[in-house]
C-alpha positions in Angstrom: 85.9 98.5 108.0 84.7 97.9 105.0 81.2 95.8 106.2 78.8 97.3 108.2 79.9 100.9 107.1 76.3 102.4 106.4 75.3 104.6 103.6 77.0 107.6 104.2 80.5 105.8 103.7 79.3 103.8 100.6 78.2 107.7 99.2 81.7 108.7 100.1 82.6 106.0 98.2 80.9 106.8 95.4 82.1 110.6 95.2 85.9 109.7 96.0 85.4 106.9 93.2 83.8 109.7 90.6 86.8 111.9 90.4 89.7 109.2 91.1 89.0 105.8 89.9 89.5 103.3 92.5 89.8 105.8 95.4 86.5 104.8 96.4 87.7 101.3 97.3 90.7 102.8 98.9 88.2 104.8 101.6 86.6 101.7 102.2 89.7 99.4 103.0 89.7 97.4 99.9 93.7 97.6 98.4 94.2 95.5 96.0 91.2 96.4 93.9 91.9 99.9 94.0 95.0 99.6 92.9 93.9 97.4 90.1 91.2 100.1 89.0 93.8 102.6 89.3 95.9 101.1 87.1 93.4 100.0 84.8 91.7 103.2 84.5 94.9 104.8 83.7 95.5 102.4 80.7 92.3 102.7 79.3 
């Protein structure tokens, strides 16, 4: 899901990622990293 997705979901992305850190990964399939940002994000 998270190759060949286009620009419209990589601008979803983007927006999810602006107001929850990480989210944007999330939409595009990516687990692990978002939860890493997540958790880092909520440390710093």
């Amino acid at each position: 899901m998270s190759e060949g997705q286009g620009s419209s979901g990589n601008v979803l992305a983007a927006i999810c990622s602006f107001f929850i850190p990480g989210l944007g990964q999330l939409v595009q399939g990516r687990l692990l990293i978002a939860i890493v940002m997540f958790v880092l994000a909520g440390l710093l």
